[in-house]
C-alpha positions as CSV (number, residue, x, y, z in Angstrom):
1,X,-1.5,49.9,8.1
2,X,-4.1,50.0,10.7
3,X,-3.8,47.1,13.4
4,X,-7.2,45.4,12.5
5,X,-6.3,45.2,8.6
6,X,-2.7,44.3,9.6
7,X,-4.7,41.7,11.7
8,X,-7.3,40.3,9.1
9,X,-4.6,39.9,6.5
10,X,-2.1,37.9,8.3
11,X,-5.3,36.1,9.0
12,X,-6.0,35.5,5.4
13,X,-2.2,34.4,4.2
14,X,-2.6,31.8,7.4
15,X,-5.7,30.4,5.9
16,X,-4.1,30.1,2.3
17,X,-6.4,32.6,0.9
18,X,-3.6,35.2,-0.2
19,X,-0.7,34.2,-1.7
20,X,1.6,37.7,-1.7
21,X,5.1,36.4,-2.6
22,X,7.0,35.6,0.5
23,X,10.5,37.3,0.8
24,X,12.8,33.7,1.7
25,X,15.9,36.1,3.2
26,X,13.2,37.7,6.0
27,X,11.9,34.7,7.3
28,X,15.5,33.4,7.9
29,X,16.2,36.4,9.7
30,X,13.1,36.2,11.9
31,X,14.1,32.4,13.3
32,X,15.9,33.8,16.7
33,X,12.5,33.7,18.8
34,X,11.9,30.2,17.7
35,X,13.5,26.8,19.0
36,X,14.3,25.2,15.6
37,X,13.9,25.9,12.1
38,X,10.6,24.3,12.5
39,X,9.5,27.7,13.8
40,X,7.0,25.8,15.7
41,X,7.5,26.5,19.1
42,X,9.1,29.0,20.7
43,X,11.9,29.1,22.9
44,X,12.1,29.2,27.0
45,X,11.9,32.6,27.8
46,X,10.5,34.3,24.7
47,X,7.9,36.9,26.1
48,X,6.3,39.8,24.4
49,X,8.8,42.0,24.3
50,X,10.8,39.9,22.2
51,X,8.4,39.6,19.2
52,X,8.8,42.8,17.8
53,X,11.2,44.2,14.7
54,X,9.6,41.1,12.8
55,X,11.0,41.5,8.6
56,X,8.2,38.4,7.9
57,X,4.8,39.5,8.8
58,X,3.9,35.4,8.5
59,X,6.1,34.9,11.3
60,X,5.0,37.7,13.4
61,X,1.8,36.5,13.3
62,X,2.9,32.8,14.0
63,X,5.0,33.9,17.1
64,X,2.1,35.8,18.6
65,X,0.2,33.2,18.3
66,X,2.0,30.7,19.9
67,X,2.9,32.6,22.6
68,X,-0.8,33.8,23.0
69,X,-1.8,29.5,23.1
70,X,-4.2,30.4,19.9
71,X,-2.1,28.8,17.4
72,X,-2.6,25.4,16.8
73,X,-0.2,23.1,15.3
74,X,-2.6,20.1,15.0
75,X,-1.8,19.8,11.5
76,X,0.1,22.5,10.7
77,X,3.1,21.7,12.2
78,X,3.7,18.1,13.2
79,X,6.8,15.5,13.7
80,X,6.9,12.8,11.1
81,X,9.0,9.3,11.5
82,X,10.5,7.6,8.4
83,X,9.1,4.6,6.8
84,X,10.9,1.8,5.4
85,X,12.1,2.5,2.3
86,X,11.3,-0.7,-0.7
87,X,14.7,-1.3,-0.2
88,X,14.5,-2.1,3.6
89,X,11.4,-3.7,2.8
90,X,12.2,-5.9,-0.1
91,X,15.5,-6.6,2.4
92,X,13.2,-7.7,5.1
93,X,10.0,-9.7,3.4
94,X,11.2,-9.6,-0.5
95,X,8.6,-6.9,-0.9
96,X,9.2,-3.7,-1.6
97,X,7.0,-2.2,-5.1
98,X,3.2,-1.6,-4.2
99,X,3.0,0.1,-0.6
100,X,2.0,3.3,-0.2
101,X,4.0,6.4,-1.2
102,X,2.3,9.2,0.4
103,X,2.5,7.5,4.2
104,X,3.1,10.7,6.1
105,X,-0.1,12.3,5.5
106,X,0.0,15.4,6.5
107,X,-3.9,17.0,6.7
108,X,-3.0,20.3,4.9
109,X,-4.6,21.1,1.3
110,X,-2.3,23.5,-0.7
111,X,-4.0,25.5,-3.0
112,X,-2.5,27.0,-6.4
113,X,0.2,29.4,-5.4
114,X,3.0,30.3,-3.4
115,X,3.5,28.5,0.1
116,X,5.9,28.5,2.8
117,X,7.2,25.5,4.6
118,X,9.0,25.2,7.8
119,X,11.5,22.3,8.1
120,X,13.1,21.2,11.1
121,X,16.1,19.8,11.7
122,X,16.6,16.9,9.7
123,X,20.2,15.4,10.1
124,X,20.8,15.6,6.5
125,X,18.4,13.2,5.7
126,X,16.2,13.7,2.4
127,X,12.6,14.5,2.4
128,X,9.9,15.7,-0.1
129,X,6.4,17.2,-0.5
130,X,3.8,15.5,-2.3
131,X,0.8,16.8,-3.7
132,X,-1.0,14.3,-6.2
133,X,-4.2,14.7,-8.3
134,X,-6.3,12.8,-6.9
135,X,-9.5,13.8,-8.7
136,X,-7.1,13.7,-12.1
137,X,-9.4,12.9,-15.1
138,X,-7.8,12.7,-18.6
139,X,-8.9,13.7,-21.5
140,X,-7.8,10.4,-23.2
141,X,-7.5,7.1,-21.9
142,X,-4.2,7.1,-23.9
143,X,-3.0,9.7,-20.9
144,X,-2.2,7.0,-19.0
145,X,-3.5,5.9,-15.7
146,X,-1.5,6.9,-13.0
147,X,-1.2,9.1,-10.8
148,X,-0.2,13.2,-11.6
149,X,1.5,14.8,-8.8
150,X,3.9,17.7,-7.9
151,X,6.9,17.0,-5.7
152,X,8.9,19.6,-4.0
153,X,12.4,19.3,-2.3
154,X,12.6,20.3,1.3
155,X,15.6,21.5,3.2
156,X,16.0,22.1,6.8
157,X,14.6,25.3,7.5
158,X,12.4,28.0,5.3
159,X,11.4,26.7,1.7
160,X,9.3,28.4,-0.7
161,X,7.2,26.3,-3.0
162,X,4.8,27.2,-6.1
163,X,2.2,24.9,-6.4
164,X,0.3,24.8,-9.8
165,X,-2.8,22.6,-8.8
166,X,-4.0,22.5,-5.2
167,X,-4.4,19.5,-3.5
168,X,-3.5,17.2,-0.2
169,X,-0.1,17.3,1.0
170,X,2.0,14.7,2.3
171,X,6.1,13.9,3.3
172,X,8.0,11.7,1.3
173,X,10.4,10.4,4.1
174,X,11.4,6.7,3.3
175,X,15.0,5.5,4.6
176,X,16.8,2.1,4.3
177,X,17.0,2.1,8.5
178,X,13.5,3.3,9.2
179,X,13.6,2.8,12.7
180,X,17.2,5.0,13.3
181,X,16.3,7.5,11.4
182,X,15.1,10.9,13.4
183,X,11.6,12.2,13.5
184,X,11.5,15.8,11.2
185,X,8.8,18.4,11.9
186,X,7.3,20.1,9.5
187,X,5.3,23.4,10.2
188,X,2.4,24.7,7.7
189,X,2.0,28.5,8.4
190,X,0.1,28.9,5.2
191,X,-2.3,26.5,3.3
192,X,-5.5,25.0,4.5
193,X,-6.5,22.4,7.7
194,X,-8.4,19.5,6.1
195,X,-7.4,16.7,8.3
196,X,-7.4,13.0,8.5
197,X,-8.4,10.1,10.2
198,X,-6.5,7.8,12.3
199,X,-8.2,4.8,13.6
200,X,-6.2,4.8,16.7
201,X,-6.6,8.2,17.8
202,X,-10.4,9.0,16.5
203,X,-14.1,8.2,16.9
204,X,-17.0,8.0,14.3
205,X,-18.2,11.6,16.1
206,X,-14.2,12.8,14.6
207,X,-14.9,11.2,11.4
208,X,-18.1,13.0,10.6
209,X,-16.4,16.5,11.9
210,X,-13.9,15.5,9.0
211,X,-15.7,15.2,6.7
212,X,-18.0,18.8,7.8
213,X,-15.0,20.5,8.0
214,X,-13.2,19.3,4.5
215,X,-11.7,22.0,2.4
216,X,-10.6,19.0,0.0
217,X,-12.5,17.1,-2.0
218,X,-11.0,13.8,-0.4
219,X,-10.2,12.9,2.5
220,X,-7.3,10.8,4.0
221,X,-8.6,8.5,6.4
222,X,-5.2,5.0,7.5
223,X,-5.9,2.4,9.4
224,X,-3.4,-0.1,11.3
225,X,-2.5,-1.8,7.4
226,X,-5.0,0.7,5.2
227,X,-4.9,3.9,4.2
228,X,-7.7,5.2,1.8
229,X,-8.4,8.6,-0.1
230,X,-11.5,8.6,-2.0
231,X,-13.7,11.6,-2.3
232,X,-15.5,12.9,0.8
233,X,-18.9,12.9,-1.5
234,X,-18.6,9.1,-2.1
235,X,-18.1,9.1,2.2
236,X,-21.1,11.3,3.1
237,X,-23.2,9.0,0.9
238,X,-22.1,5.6,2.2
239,X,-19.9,6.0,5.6
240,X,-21.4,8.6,6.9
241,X,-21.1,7.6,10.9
242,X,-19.2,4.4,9.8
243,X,-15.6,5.4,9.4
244,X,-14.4,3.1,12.3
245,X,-15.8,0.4,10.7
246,X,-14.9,1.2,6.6
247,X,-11.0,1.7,8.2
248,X,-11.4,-1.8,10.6
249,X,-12.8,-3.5,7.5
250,X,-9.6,-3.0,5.0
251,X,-7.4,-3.6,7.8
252,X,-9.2,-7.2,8.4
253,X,-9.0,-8.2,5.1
254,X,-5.0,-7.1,5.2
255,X,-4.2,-8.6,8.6
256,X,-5.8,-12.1,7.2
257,X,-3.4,-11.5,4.2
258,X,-0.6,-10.9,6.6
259,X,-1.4,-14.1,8.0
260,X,-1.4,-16.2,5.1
261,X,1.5,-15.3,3.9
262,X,3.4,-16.2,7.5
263,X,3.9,-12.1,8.2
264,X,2.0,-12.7,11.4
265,X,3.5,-15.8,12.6
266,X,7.3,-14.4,11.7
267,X,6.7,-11.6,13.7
268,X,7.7,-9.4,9.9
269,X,4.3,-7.6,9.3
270,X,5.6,-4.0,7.9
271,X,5.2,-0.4,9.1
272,X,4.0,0.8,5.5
273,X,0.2,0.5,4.6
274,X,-1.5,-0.5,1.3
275,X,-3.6,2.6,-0.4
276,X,-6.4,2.5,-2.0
277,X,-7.4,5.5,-4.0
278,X,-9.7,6.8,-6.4
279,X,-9.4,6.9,-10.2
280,X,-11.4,8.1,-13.3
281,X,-10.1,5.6,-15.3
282,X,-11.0,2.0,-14.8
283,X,-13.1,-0.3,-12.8
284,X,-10.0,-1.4,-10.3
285,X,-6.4,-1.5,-10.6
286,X,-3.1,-2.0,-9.1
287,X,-0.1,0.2,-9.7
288,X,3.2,1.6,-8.2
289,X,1.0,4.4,-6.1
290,X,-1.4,0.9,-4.7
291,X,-4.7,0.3,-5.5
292,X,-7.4,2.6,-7.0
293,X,-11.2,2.2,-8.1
294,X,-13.1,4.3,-10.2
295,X,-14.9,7.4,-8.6
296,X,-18.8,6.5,-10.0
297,X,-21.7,5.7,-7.5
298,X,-21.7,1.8,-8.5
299,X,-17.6,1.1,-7.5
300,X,-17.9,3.8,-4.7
301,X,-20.8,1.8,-3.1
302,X,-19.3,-0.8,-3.2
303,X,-15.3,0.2,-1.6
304,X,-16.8,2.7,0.8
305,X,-19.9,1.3,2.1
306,X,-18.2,-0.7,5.4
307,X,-21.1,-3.5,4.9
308,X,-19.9,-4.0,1.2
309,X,-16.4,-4.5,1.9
310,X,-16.0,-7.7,3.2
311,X,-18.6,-9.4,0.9
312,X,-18.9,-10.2,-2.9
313,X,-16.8,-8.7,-6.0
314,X,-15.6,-5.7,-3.9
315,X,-14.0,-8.1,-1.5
316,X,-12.5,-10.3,-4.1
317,X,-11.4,-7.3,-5.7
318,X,-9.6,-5.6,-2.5
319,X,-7.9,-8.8,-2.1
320,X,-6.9,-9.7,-5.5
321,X,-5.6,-6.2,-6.0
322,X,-3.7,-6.1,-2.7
323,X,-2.5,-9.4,-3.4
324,X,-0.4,-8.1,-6.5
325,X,1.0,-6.2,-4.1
326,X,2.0,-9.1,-2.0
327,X,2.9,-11.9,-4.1
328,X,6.4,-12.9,-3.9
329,X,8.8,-12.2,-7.2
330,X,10.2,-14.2,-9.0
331,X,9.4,-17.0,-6.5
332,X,5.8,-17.6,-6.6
333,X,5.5,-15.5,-9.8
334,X,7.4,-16.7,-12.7
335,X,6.2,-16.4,-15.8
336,X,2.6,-17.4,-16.1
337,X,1.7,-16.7,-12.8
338,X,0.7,-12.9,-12.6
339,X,-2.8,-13.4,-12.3
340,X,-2.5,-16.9,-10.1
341,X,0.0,-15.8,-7.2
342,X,-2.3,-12.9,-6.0
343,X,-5.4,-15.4,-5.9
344,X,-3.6,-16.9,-3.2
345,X,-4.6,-14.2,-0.9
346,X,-8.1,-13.8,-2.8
347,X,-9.1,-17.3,-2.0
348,X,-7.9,-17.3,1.6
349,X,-9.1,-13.8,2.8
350,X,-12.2,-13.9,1.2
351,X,-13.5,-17.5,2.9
352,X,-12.1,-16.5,6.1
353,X,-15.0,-13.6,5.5
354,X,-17.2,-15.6,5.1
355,X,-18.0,-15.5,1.1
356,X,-18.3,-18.6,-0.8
357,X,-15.5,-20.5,-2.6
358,X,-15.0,-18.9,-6.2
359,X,-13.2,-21.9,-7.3
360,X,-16.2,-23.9,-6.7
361,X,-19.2,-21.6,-8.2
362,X,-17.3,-21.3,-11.1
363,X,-17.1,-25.4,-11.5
364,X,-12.9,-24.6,-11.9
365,X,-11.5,-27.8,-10.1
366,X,-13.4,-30.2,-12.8
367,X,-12.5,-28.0,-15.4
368,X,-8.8,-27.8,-14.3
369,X,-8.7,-31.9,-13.4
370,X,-10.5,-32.3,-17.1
371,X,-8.2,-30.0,-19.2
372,X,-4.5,-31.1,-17.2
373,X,-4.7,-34.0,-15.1
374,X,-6.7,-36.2,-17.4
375,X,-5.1,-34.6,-20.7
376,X,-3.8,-36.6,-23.3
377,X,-1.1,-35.8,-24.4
378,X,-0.1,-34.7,-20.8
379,X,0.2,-30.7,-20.5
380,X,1.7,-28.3,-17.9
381,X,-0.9,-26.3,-15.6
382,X,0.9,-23.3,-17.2
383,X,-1.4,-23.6,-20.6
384,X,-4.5,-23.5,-18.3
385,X,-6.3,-20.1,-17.4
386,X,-5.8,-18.5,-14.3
387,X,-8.5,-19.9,-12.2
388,X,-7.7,-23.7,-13.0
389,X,-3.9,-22.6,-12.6
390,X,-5.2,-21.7,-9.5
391,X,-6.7,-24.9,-8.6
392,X,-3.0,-27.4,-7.3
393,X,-2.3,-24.4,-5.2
394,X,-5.3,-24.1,-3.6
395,X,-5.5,-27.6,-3.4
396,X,-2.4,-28.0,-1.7
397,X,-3.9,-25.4,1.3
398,X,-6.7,-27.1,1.5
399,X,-5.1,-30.8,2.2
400,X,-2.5,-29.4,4.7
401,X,-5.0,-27.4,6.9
402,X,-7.4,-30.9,6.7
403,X,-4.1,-32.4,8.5
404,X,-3.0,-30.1,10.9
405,X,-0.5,-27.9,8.6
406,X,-2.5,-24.9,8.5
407,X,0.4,-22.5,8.6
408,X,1.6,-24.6,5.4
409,X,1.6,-21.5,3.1
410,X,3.2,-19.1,5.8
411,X,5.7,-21.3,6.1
412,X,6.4,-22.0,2.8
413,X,6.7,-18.3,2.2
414,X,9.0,-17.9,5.3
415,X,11.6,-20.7,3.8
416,X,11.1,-18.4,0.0
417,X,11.7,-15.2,1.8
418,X,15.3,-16.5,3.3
419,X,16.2,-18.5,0.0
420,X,17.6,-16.6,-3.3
421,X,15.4,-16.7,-5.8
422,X,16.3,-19.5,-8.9
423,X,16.4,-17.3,-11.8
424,X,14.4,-14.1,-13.4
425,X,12.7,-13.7,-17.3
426,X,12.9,-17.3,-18.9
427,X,14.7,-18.6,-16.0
428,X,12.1,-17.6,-14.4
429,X,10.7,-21.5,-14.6
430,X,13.8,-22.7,-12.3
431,X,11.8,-21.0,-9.4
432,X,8.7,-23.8,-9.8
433,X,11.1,-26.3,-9.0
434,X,12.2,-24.9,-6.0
435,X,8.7,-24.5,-5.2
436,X,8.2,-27.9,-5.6
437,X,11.1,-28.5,-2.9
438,X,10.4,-26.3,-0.4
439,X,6.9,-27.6,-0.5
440,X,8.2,-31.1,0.7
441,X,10.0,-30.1,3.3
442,X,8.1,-27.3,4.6
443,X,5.2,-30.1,5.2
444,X,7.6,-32.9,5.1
445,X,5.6,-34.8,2.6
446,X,6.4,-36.4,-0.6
447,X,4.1,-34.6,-3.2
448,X,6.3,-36.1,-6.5
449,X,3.0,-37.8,-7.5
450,X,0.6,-34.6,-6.8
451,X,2.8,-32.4,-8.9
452,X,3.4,-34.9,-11.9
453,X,-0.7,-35.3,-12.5
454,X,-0.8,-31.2,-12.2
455,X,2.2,-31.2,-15.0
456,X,4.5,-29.7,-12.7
457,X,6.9,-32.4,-14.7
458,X,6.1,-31.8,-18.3
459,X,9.1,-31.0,-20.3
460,X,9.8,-29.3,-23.4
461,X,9.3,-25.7,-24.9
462,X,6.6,-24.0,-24.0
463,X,5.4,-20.0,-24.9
464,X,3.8,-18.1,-22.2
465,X,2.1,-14.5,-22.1
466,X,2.4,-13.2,-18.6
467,X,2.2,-9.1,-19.5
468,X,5.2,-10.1,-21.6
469,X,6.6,-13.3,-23.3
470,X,7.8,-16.0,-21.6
471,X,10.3,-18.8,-23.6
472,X,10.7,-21.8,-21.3
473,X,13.1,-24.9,-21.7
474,X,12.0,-27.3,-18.9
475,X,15.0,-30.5,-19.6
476,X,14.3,-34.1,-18.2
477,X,17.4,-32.6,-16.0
478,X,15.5,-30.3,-14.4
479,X,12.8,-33.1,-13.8
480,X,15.4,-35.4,-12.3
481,X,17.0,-33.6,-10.1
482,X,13.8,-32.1,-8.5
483,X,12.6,-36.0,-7.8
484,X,15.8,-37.2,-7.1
485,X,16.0,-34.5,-4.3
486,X,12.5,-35.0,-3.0
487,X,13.1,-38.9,-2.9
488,X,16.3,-38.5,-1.3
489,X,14.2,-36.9,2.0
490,X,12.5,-40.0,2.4
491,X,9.0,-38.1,3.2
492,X,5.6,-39.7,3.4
493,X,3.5,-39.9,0.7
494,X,0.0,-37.9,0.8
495,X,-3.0,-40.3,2.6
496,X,-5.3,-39.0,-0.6
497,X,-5.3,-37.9,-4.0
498,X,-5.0,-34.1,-3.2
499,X,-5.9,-33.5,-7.1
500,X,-9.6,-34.9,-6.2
501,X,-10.0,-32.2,-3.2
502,X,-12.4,-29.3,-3.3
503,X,-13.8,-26.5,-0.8
């Protein structure tokens, strides 16, 4: 073969364009020039002479180039750290489901064929390749609405993969002790550079040059909490020269979650970031892969537009949605309180933005006051709908920030996080009444009387649907020992009837 076809087609397998099948047993043989199995960089010494007799004309052409300066490893070969497994995470804040899985993005796109992937050495520690379908549209709703995606099993050294629908790829590298673990480098010699955005390395000028130079169509872009992959259409239409801003935006509205919950405070905010994502299925969800919003022109506006963000239903949205993520299991979400627990956040983040109180446009405190505290018989909040279930825990932030306590949920959450939990499924109730307690002596306040109007008290057997069936026996036991142990603390009694207080 002549040298300028030899030349142009190690040019086109680099760029992904040709997938001939690689032989696995020659590029094992041609790792001597190379420091590690990453086959990288090459090591001290290596000069021309020594980069001939290659058996793998991929390598060949990857040695030349690195000794020649005209290889760049950007992307294509790059050291990745471990993230904290759910484990470590649910060991650390009692979180762990809902965080991204596809952290270590890795700016390649892997189109349909065969690929080679160079694996450094990784002290016997487990990693993965992930390529999901973003842009996955089903047939029938009745497919499902997660996520498809193909995941390959990488081992130190040369691995051969076959991928059957091109997309982004990313490393799968969680571990129980995240911060011990040693950073892996990975080397792309084939496959396409599409890239991604990191808000602490690039500019706005970066972010549009990301989105000219795309091969995929979406692109990665994290922030500091965030990381987003929606289509690079729906970000030339509405972000074009605004990515610093889109990314600064979801990380605000996360950074005031982190706060509310007492993550900032403790000193426990985590590593892993939230994702949001696009979907062809629904308006917005949350599911095990974090949260996704339909790919049209009315949702995209909305969730890429940085101006759009912060305000309205797409801010309510983001924060509900990311509050699933957050809210604490079983202890501030027994059964009943699915759709109640993430409001927390909702409420919190979205006034701190400057939107109005949703509570209060939709008239929810009378309602809630008029339907439990004033009921006769008396009922439990748990009968009401979410928003006026909503309303004694709201109410509760509101009255302790009016009197200096306005950490009162972060600390709250701090005492839950170092507590068991009191009891899954229909036990799930006993966790209410260890709400109840930490309440009091998180804010060292005698709220018997607040929770008894609210029918925090109300005993007997109650049903409730919570994306399954709940069957609770609350006992007069249960009653009396709660007041018994609140009474026994001797607290002060609230200077106001925190049932009549509205934002």
């Amino acid at each position: 073969m002549k040298p300028a076809a030899f030349s142009l087609l190690l040019s086109l397998w680099t760029a992904g364009v040709c997938h001939a099948a690689y032989d696995l047993e020659a590029l094992r043989a041609d790792m001597a020039p190379f420091a590690d199995s990453s086959c990288s960089r090459l090591r001290d010494g290596v000069a021309a002479d020594d980069l001939n007799g290659f058996r793998s004309p991929l390598l060949e052409e990857v040695a030349k180039g690195l000794l020649a300066g005209t290889y760049d490893t950007t992307y294509r070969a790059a050291s990745y750290e471990a993230y904290p497994s759910p484990r470590a995470l649910d060991r650390a804040i009692k979180l762990g489901d809902g965080f991204s899985r596809y952290e270590n993005i890795t700016g390649m796109y892997l189109d349909e064929g065969e690929h080679v992937v160079l694996v450094g050495p990784t002290e016997g520690r487990q990693i993965a390749l992930l390529i999901p379908d973003w842009m996955y549209k089903p047939a029938e709703r009745t497919e499902g609405w997660g996520l498809r995606r193909q995941k390959f099993e990488l081992e130190e050294g040369p691995n051969l993969i076959r991928v059957k629908k091109g997309g982004n790829a990313y490393l799968s590298y969680y571990e129980d002790d995240a911060d011990a673990a040693p950073a892996i480098t990975v080397h792309f010699p084939t496959g396409k550079v599409n890239g991604y955005f990191d808000i602490t390395k690039h500019d706005n000028a970066d972010w549009d040059r990301l989105l000219d130079d795309a091969v995929s169509p979406v692109l990665d872009a994290r922030g500091r909490h965030i990381q987003v992959a929606y289509p690079v259409e729906w970000f030339n239409e509405y972000a074009r020269g605004k990515g610093v801003e889109l990314i600064k935006a979801y990380d605000k509205i996360l950074h005031h979650h982190y706060t509310f919950m007492g993550l900032v405070k403790y000193e426990k905010m985590p590593r892993n970031r939230i994702l949001a994502r696009v979907n062809y299925h629904f308006y917005m969800f949350r599911d095990r892969d974090g949260v996704a919003y339909r790919g049209d022109k009315k949702t995209m506006r909305k969730v890429v537009d940085p101006d759009n963000v912060t305000r309205g239903d797409a801010c309510w949205g983001f924060c509900h949605e990311a509050g699933h993520v957050l809210q604490m299991r079983p202890q501030l979400t027994w059964g009943g309180m699915t759709e109640v627990s993430c409001n927390f956040f909702s409420m919190y983040t979205t006034q701190k933005l400057g939107n109005e109180s949703r509570l209060s446009r939709q008239n929810d405190y009378e309602d809630a006051r008029r339907k439990i505290v004033e009921a006769e018989p008396k009922r439990s909040y748990l009968t009401a709908s979410s928003f006026e279930k909503l309303v004694p825990f709201w109410q509760l932030h509101l009255y302790f920030s009016r009197h200096g306590k306005p950490d009162f949920y972060a600390d709250v959450m701090e005492e839950l996080r170092n507590r068991p939990h009191a009891g899954t499924g229909n036990e799930s109730i006993r966790n209410q009444f260890q709400f109840m307690k930490v309440c009091c002596d998180v804010s060292e306040t005698d709220l018997t009387d607040f929770f008894d109007k609210w029918g925090f008290f109300w005993v007997g057997e109650l049903k409730v649907k919570d994306y399954g069936t709940y069957h609770y026996k609350i006992t007069q036991e249960m009653v009396d020992e709660t007041k018994a142990y609140i009474a026994g603390k001797n607290y002060k009694k609230p200077d106001e009837d925190i049932t009549l207080i509205e934002d």
